[in-house]
Each structure stands twice: as C-alpha cells, then as structure tokens.
C-alpha positions as CSV (number, residue, x, y, z in Angstrom):
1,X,7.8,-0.2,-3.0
2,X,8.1,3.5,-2.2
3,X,5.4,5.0,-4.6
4,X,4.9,8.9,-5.2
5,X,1.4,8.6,-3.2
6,X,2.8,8.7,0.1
7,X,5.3,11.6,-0.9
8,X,2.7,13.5,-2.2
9,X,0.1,13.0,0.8
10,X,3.2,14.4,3.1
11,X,2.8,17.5,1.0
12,X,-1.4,17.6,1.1
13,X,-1.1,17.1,5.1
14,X,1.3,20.3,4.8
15,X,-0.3,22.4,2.0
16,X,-4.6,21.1,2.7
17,X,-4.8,18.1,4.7
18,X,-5.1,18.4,8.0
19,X,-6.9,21.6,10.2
20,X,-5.1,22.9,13.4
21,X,-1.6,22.8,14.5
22,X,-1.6,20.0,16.9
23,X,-3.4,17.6,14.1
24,X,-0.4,18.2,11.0
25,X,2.7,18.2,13.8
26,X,1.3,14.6,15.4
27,X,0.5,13.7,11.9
28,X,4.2,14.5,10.4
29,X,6.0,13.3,14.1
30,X,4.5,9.7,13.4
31,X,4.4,9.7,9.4
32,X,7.2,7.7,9.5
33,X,5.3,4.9,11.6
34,X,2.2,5.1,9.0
35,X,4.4,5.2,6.2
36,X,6.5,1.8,7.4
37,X,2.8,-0.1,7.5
38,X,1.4,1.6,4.2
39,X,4.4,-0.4,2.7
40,X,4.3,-3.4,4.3
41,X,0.9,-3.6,3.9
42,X,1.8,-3.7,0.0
43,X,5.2,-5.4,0.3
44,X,4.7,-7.7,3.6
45,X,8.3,-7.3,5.0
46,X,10.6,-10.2,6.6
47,X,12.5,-9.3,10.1
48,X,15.4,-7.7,8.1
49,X,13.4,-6.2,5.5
50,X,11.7,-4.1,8.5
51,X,14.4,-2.6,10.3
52,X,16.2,-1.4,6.6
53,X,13.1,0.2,5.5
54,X,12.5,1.7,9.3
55,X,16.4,2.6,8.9
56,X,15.8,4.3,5.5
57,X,12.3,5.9,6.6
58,X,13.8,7.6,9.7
59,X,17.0,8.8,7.1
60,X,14.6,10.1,4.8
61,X,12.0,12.3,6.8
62,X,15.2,13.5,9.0
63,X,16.8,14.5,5.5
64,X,13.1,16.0,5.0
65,X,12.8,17.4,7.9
66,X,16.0,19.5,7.8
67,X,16.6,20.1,4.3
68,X,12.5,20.9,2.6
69,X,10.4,21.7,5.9
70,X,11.5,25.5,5.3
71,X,11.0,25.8,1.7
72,X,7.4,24.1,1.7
73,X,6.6,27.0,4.7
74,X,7.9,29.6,2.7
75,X,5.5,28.6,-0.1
76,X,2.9,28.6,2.4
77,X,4.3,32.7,3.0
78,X,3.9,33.0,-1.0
79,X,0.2,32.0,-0.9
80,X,-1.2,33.7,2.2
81,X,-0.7,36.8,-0.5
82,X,-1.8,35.6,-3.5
83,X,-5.1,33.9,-2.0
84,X,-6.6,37.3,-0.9
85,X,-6.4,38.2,-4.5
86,X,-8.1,37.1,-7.5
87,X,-6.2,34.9,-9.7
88,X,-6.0,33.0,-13.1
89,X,-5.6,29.4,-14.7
90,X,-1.9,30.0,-15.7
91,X,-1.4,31.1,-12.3
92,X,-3.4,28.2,-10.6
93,X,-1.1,25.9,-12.6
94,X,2.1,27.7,-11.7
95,X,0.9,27.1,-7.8
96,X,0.5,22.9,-9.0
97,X,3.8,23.1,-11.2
98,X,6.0,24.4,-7.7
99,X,4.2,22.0,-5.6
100,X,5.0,19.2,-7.8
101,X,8.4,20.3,-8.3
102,X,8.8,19.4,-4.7
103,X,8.0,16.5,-4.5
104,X,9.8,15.3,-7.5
105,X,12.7,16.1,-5.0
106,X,11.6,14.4,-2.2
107,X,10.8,10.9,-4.9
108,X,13.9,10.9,-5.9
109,X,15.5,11.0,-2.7
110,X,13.2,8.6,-1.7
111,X,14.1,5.9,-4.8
112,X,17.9,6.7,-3.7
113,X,17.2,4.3,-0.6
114,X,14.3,2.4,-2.1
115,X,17.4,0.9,-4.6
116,X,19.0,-0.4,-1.8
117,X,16.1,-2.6,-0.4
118,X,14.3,-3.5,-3.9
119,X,16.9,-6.2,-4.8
120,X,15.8,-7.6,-1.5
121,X,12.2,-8.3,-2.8
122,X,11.5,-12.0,-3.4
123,X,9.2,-13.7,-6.0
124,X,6.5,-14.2,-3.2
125,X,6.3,-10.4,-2.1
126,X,5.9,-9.6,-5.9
127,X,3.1,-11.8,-5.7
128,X,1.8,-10.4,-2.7
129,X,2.2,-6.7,-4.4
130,X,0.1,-7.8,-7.3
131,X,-2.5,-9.0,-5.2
132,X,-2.6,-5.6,-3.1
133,X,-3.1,-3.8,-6.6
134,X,-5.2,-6.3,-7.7
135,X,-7.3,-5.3,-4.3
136,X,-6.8,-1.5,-4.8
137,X,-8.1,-2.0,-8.6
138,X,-11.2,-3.5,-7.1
139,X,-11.5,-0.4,-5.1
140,X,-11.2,2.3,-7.7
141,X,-14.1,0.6,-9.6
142,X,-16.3,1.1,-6.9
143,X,-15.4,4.2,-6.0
144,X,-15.5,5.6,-10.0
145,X,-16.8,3.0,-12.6
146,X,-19.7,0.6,-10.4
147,X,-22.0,3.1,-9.6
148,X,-24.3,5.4,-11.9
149,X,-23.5,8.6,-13.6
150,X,-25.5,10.8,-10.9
151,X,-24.0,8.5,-8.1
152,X,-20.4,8.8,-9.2
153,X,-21.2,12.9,-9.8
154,X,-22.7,13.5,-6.7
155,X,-19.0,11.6,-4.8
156,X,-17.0,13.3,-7.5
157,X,-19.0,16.9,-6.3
158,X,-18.3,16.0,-2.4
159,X,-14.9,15.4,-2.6
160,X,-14.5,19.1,-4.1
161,X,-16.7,20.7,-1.8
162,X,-14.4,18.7,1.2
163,X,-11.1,20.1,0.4
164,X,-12.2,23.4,-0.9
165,X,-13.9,23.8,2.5
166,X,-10.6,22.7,4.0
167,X,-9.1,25.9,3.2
168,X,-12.0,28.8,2.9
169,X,-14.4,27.2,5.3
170,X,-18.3,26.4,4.1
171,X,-19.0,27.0,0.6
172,X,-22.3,28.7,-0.3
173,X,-25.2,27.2,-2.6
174,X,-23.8,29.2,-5.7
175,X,-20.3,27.8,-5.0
176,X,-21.8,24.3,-4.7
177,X,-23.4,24.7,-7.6
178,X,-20.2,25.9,-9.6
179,X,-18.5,23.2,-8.1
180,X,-21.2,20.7,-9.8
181,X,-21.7,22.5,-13.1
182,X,-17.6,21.9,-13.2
183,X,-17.5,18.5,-12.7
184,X,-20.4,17.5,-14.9
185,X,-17.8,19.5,-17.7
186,X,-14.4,18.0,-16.3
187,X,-12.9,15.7,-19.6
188,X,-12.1,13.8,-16.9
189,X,-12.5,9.8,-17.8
190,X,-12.4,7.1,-15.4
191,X,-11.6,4.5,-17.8
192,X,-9.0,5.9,-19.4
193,X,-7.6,6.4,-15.6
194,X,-8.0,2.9,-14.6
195,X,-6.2,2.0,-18.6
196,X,-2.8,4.1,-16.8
197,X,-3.1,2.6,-13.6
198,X,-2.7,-0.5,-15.1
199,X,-0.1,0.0,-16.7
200,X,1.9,1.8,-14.1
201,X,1.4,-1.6,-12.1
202,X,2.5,-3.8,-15.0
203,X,5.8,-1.3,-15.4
204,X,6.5,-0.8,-11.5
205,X,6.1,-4.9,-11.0
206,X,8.4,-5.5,-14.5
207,X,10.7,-3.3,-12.7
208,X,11.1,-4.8,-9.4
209,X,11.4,-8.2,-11.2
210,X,14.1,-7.1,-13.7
211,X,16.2,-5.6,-9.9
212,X,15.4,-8.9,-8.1
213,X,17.2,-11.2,-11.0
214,X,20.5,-12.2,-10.1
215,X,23.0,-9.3,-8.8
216,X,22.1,-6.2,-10.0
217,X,24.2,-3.2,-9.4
218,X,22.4,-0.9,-6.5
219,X,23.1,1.9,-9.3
220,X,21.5,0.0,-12.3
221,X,18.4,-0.3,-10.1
222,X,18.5,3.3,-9.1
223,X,18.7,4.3,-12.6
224,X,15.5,2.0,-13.7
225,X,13.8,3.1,-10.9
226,X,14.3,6.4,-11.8
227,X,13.5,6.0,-15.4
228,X,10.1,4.4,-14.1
229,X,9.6,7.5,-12.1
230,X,10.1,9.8,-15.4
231,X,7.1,7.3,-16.9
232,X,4.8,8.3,-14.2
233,X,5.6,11.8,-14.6
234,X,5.4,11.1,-19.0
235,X,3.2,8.5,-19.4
236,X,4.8,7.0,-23.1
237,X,1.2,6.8,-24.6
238,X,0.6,10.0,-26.1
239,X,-3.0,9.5,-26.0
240,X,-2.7,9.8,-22.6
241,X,-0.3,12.3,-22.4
242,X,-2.7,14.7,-24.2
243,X,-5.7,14.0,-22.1
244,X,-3.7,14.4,-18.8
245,X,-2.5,18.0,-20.1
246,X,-6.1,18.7,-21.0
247,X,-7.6,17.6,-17.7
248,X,-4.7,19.9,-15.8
249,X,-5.8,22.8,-18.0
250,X,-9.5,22.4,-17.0
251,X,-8.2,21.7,-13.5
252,X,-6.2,24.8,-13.3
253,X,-8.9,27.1,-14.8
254,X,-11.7,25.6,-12.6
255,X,-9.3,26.2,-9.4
256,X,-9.2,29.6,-10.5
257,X,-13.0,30.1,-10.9
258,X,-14.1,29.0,-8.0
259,X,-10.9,30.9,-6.0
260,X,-12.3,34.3,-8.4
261,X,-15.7,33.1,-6.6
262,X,-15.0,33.3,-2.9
263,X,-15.8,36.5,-0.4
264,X,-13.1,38.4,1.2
265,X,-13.8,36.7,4.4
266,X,-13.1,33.3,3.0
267,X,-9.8,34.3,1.6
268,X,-8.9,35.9,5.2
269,X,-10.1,32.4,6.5
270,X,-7.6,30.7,3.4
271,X,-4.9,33.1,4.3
272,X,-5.2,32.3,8.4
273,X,-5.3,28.6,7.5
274,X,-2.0,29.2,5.4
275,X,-0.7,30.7,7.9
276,X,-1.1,28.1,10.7
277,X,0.3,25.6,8.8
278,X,3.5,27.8,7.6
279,X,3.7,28.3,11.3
280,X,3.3,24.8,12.2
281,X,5.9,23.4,9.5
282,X,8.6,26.1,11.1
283,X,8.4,24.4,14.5
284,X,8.5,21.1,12.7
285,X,11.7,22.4,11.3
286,X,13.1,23.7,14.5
287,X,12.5,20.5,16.0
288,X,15.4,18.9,13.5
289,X,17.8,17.1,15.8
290,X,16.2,17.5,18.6
C-alpha cells in the first residue's frame, strides 16, 4: 500500500532531512530502491507484483523528478528570506500549509498507480499487512505510551532539539530549555494518536478488501482510494478533528518562538543550509532524462 509517510519523508529529505549535498542526491537517486522494500516489507510482493510496483515506482519519481523537483527548490529560494527574519504562528503555518499542499499532489499521483496494483492484493498479503501494523502498533507504544512521563518528555525534547539543530546548527541552554518548557505545554496526547492510527488501519485494510472483491473497476478503486486519502487528511471524528487543529496551532506558534529565538548567525547557518539543498534539488532536476 502506498501510504502518505513515504511521500512525505521524500519532502523532509528535501526540506530537513538530510545535511550535505552528496547525502540528499544519493538519498533521492536510490529512494526508489528504499521505497520498493518499505512496501514489500508491509505488503510482501509475489514475482509479478514486484516488477509492477518497481514499474510504477520508477514512473512516479521520473514524473517527480521532472514535474515537482523545481517547485520544491523554489520554496527552498522562498525560505532562505524569510528565515533571516523574525516570523509568526500564522506565518509558521502558511510554511506547513504549502509544504503539505505538495505533497497532497505527489499522493495522489501516487494512488493513480497504487489503483492499478491494489486489486492485485490477495487475502494472505492483507493478512500480512495487519500483522506489519500490528508490529508498528507495538512500536509506537514503546516509543510514546510504555515509558514514564519524564522518560517519554526527555525523547519527545530530543527529537526537537535533532531537527531544529538540523537546520540552525547547536541550540543553546536557553533554547533547550524553551524547547522543554514547550513540550511539557504541547496538548499533544499519545492516546488519542494511537485511537487514529487505528482507525486509519481498520479504514486503509476495509479498503483494500472492498478493491480485492471480485472485479472492481481500476477507477472505482481510484476513487475509494482517494476518498480514504481525504479521511487521512479529515479525520470524520470531530473530536479529533478539533484536537489535531489545536495541536497545529500550538505547533505553529512554538515553531515560531523558538525561530523569534535564534541569533543571526544561526539563521545565516538556516539560510546556507536552505540553500544547499535548493541547489542540490536543481541538479536533481537537471539530471531528468538523463
């Protein structure tokens, strides 16, 4: 199943991820390699299974590759001016809403070609995709439910520290301690998270059932698969739909506080880092064809 995490880590290895130009081109140049075994790790492909979805990955980040490598670098152009300024929480949320914008493109390109392979999908590899979210459940209470409060606080503060550091360089102590005093605040809940996810797994596994029954149009799939993709964007519990707007809010005006935080040589160290990887997604554009 082609899920929106692997679309949205292509954009993180462009916008965050990765640090120095040879590290995000070898990373892109053999995504589509990672991105094959990511899937079959969850789906467990027969022979002609593989070489579809190899067919469909190499269509895809060629169609990527030529079509949204330019747009994504001149975002990165945007940003290199507005990091060495002070910003806001509408502003912060703007960045999110263009980033996400883009890869609601790439998705649905992506479930385009997924439609074609899903009816494919026999009861056993449903089975064996249950048992890989069971295993990935298993995974996300110990990472966020197991442990204590202070344990999963001091993970939750490390992974902020890590990827602000990815783009200004070394925080100081009062940064660090900002970054703490905002997580101890976040409204984020792990419970209600894990509630979602499982309920994003019961719809994505009702959906690949209802495509593998019978013959089912390749556009009648397309269509539920993107009407699943519209309830991962929407979630239909409005319970849920409220807390995710509130923990984007707090998100966007802690991004912005910490950003207001940060000396003008760590925005010229954001704005060079911006400005490798615009460079570096140009030459991954050039290479198109080639």
């Amino acid at each position: 199943m082609l899920y929106r995490r692997w679309i949205i880590g292509l954009l993180w290895l462009a916008l965050a991820g990765l640090s120095g130009c040879s590290a995000l081109r070898f990373g892109y140049n053999q995504a589509p390699e990672l991105v094959y075994w990511w899937l079959d790790g969850y789906v467990d492909f027969d022979d002609a299974q593989t070489l579809r979805v190899r067919d469909a990955l190499a269509a895809w980040f060629q169609w990527h590759r030529r079509t949204q490598l330019s747009d994504y670098a001149s975002l990165l152009a945007r940003a290199q001016q507005d990091v060495l300024a002070d910003t806001t929480a509408e502003r912060a949320c703007a960045w999110w809403g263009e980033v996400r914008q883009r890869t609601d493109v790439a998705f649905d390109r992506a479930l385009v070609q997924a439609a074609e392979i899903v009816p494919t999908l026999t009861p056993q590899q449903l089975q064996h995709i249950e048992r890989r979210q069971a295993k990935s459940n298993d995974e996300f209470r110990d990472e966020y439910q197991d442990a204590d409060d202070a344990t999963r606080q001091e993970k939750a503060v490390k992974r902020f520290v890590e990827r602000a550091e990815t783009l200004y360089g070394r925080l100081d102590e009062a940064q660090r301690e900002l970054v703490a005093r905002s997580v101890a605040a976040s409204p984020f809940d792990a419970g209600r998270w894990h509630r979602e996810r499982l309920r994003r797994q019961q719809d994505a596994l009702e959906v690949l059932r209802d495509a593998t029954r019978g013959t089912v149009p390749t556009a009648q799939t397309a269509a539920a698969l993107q009407a699943w993709s519209e309830r991962l964007q929407h979630s239909p519990r409005p319970g849920y739909r409220r807390y995710s707007e509130q923990l984007t809010q707090f998100n966007c005006a802690f991004s912005a506080t910490l950003h207001n935080s940060t000396s003008a040589a760590q925005r010229q160290a954001a704005a060079a880092k911006l400005k490798g990887w615009e460079s570096d997604l140009r030459a991954l554009a050039a290479q198109n064809g080639r």
